[in-house]
GUFI-141371 format. One record per residue (C-alpha): residue in three letters; z, x, y; residue number from 1. Coordinates in nm, 2 decimals, m for minus. Example, Ala and Ser with C-alpha at 12.3 -4.5 7.8 and 13.67 -1.06 7.14 Angstrom:
rest,Z,X,Y,nr
Ala,0.78,1.23,m0.45,1 $
Ser,0.71,1.37,m0.11,2 $
This chain:
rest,Z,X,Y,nr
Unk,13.92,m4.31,7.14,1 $
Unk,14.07,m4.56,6.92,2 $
Unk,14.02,m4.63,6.56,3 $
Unk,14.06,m5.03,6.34,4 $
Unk,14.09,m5.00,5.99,5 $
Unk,13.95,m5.33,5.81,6 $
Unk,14.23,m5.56,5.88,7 $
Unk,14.27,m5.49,6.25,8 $
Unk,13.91,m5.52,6.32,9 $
Unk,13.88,m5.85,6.13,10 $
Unk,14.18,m5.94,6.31,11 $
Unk,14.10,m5.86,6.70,12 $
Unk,13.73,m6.00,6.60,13 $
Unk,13.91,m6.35,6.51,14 $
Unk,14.10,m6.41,6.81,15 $
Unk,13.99,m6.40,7.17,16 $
Unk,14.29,m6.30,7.38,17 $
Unk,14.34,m5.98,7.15,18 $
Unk,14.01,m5.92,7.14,19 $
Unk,14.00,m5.89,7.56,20 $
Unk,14.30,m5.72,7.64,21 $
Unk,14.13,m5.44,7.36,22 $
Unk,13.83,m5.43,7.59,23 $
Unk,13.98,m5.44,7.87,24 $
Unk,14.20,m5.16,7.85,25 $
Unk,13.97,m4.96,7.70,26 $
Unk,13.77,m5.00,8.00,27 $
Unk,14.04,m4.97,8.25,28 $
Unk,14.11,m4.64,8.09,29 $
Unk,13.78,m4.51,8.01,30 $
Unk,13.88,m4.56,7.67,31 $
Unk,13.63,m4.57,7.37,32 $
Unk,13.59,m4.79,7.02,33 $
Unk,13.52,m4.61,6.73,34 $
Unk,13.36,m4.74,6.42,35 $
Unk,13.26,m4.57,6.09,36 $
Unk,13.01,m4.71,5.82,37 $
Unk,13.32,m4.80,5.63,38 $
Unk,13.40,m5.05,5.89,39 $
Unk,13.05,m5.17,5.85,40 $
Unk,13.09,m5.14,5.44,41 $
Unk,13.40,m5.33,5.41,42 $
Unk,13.18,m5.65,5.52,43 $
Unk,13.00,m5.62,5.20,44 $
Unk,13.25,m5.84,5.04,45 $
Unk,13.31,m6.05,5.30,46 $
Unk,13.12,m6.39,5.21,47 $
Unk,13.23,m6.57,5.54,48 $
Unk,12.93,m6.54,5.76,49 $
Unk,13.17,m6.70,6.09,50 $
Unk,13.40,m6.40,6.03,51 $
Unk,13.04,m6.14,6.01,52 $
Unk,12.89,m6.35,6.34,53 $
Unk,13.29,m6.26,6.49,54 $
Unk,13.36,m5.89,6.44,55 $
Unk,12.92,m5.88,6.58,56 $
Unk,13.02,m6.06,6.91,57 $
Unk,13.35,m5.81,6.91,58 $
Unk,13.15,m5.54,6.92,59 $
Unk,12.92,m5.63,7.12,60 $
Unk,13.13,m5.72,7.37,61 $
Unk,13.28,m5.36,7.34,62 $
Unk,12.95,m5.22,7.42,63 $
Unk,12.79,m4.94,7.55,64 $
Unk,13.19,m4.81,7.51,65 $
Unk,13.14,m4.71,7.15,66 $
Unk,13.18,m4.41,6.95,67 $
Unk,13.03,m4.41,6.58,68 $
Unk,13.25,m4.18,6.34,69 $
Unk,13.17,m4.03,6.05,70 $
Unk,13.45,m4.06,5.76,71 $
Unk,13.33,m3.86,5.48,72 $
Unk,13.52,m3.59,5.47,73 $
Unk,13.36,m3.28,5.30,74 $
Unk,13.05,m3.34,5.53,75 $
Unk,13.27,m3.36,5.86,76 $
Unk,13.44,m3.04,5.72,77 $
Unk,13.14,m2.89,5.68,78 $
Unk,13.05,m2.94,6.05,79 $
Unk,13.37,m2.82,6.18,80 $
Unk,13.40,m2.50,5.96,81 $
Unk,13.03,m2.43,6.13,82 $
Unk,13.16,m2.49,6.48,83 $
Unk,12.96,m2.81,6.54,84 $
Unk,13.05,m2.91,6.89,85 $
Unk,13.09,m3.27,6.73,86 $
Unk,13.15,m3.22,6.34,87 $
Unk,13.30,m3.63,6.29,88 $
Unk,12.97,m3.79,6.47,89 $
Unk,12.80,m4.04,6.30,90 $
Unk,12.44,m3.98,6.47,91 $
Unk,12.25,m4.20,6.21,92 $
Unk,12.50,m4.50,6.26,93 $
Unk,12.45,m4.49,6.65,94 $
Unk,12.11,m4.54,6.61,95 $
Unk,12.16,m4.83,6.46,96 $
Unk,12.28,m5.00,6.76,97 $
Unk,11.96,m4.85,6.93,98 $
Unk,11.68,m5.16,6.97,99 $
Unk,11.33,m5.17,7.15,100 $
Unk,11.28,m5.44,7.40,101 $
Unk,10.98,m5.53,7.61,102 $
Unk,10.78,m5.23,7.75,103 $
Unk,10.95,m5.00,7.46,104 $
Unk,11.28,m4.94,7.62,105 $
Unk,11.55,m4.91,7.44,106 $
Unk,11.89,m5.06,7.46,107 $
Unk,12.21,m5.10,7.28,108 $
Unk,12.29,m5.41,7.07,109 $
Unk,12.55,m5.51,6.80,110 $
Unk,12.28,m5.80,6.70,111 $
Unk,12.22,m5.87,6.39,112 $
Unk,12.41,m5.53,6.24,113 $
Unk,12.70,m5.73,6.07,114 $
Unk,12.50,m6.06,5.93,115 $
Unk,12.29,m5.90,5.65,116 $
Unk,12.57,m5.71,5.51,117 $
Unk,12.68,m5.91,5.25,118 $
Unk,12.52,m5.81,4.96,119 $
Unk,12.60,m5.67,4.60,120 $
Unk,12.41,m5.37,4.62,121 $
Unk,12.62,m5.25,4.94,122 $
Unk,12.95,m5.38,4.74,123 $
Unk,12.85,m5.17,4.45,124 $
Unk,12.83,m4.85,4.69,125 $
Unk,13.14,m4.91,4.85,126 $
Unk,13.31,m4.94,4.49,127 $
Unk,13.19,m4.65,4.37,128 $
Unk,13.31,m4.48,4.69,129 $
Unk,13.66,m4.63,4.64,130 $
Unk,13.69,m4.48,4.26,131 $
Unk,13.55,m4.13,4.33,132 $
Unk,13.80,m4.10,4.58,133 $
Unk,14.11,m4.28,4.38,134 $
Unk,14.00,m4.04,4.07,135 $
Unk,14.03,m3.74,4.27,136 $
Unk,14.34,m3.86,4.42,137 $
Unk,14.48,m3.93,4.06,138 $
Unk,14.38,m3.60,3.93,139 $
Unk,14.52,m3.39,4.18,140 $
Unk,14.86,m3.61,4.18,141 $
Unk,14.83,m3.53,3.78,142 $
Unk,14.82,m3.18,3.84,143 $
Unk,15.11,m3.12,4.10,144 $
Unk,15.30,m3.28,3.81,145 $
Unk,15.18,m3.01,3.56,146 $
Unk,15.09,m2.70,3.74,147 $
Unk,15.36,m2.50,3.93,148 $
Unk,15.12,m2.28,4.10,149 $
Unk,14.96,m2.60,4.24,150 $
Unk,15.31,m2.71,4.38,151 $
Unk,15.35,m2.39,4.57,152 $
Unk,14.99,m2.39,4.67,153 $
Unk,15.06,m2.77,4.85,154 $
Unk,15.36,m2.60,4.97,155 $
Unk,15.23,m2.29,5.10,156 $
Unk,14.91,m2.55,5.28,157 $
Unk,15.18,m2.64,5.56,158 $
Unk,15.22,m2.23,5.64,159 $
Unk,15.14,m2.16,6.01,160 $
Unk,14.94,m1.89,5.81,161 $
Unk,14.70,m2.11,5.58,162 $
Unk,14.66,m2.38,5.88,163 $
Unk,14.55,m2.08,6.06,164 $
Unk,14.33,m2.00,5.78,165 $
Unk,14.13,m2.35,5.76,166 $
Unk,13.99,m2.59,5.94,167 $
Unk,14.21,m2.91,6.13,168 $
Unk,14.02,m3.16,5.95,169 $
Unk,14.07,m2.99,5.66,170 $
Unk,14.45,m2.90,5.69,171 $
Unk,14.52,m3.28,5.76,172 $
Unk,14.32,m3.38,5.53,173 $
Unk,14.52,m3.19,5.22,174 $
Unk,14.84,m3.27,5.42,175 $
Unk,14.80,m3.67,5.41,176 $
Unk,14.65,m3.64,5.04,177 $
Unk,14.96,m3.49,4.95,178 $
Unk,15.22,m3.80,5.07,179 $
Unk,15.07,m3.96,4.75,180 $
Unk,15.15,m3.66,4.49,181 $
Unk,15.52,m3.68,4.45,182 $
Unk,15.55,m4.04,4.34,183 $
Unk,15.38,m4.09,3.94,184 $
Unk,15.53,m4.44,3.90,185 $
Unk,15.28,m4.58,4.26,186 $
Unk,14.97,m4.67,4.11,187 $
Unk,14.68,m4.55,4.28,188 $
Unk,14.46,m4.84,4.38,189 $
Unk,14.12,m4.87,4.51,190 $
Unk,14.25,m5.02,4.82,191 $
Unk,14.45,m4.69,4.88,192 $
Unk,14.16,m4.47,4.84,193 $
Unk,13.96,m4.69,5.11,194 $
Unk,14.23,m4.71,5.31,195 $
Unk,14.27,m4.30,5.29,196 $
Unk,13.90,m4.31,5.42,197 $
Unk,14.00,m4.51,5.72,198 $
Unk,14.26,m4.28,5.80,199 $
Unk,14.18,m3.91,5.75,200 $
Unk,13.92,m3.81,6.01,201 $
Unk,14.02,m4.11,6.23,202 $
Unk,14.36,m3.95,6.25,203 $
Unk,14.23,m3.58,6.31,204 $
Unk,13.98,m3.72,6.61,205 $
Unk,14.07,m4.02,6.79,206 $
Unk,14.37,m4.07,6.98,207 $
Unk,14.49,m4.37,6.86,208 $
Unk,14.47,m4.55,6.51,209 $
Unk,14.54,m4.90,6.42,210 $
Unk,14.62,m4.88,5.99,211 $
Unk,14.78,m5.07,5.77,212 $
Unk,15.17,m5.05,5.72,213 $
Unk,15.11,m4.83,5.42,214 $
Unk,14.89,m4.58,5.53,215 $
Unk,15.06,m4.59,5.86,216 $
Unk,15.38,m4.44,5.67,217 $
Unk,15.16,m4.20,5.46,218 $
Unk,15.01,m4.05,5.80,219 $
Unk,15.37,m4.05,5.99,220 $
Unk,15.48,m3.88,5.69,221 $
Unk,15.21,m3.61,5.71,222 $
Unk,15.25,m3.57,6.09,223 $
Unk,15.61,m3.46,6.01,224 $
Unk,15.46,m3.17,5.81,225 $
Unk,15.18,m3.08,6.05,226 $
Unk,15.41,m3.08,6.39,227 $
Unk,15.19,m2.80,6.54,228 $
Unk,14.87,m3.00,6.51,229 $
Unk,14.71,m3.24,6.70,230 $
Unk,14.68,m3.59,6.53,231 $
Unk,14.61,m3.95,6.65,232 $
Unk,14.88,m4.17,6.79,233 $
Unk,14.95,m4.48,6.47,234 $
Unk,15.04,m4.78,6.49,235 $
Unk,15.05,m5.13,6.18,236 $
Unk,15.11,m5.46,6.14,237 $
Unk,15.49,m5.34,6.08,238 $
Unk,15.77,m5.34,6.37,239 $
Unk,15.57,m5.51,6.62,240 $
Unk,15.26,m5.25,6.61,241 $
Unk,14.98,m5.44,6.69,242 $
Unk,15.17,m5.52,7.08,243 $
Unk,15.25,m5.14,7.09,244 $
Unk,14.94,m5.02,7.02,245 $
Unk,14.81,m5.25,7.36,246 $
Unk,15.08,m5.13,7.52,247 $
Unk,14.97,m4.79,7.45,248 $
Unk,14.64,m4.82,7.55,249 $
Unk,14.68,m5.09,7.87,250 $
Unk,14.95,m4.80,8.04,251 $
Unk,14.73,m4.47,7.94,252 $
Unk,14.59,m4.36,8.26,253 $
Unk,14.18,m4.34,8.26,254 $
Unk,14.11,m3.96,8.23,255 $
């Protein structure tokens, strides 16, 4: 299962050679492409209808081999901490690639999901997502700075004991939130709060992520702390990524 944040799905959607060695090793390995409604979100601001019509055919062409995610993260929490056999499925986005054809039978399709997208009401949603999650991420940043017991409580959060005591989702969740607390002078932007959504329950599920450089270091960093649990392989832009993550996925045996 492997994850594109915004600017490596735009990017594999806009050229053709990338664009088949990702399918093709994904099938050659019974690999899987995962998509959230963020993915679909982040369109909302794209005006460019070529670049909508390309990331369609992408997917399309990726097709029945896809895996819809869910990225908000209390809800997928909420799953897990029930024992949900599949607490980070997205059911209601899957059936959006579920269309009626002749006779009533259904089939999957990635036509027409990406063109009607651009709109303001969608962009609204999206920025209102963005600045709930940079003000949370602000306020808790403001507090490690001013509350001692909150230092040792982020502390004590990488204790064998307390991971044992949560949930995975959870415990990576507070892990990678925490990269961004030490540093008061780093603005937090809205970018960084989307680009936190792209990453958190993408890193805790699939087995390989595609971010950008940024988050990429936040997650590395965070993997450091968590060494005993299971996260996603990541790869950016930076140091040649983008070849190492095909490498990575045209040499991973099919299971």
């Amino acid at each position: 299962m492997v994850y594109l944040d915004h600017w490596a799905l735009m990017m594999f959607s806009a050229d053709a050679g990338l664009a088949s060695r990702l399918t093709t090793a994904l099938r050659s390995s019974s690999g899987t492409l995962v998509l959230s409604w963020l993915n679909l979100g982040e369109y909302a601001t794209v005006s460019d209808p070529a670049q909508r019509r390309e990331v369609q055919q992408f997917v399309e062409g990726a097709l029945p081999a896809i895996f819809c995610i869910d990225v908000d993260l209390a809800a997928v929490n909420k799953r897990e901490s029930a024992g949900h056999p599949l607490p980070h499925a997205d059911q209601a986005l899957s059936l959006m690639f579920v269309r009626k054809g002749g006779r009533g039978v259904e089939h999957l399709t990635a036509a027409g999901l990406f063109e009607p997208l651009y709109n303001e009401e969608l962009a609204r949603a999206k920025e209102r997502l963005a600045a709930i999650v940079k003000e949370r991420l602000e306020y808790l940043r403001q507090t490690y700075h001013e509350d001692a017991d909150f230092v040792e409580a982020v502390r004590h959060a990488e204790h064998p004991d307390a991971l044992a005591a949560t949930t995975r989702t959870r415990a990576i969740i507070r892990t990678l939130a925490a990269t961004l607390f030490p540093d008061l002078k780093r603005a937090i932007t809205t970018n960084d709060a989307l680009d936190f959504l792209h990453a958190a329950v993408p890193i805790t599920y699939c087995d390989g992520v595609l971010l950008d450089g940024g988050t990429a270091d936040l997650v590395e960093r965070a993997q450091r702390k968590l060494k005993g649990v299971r996260m996603a392989m990541v790869f950016s832009a930076r140091r040649g990524g983008v070849e190492r993550f095909l490498d990575y996925l045209e040499t991973k045996p099919s299971i």
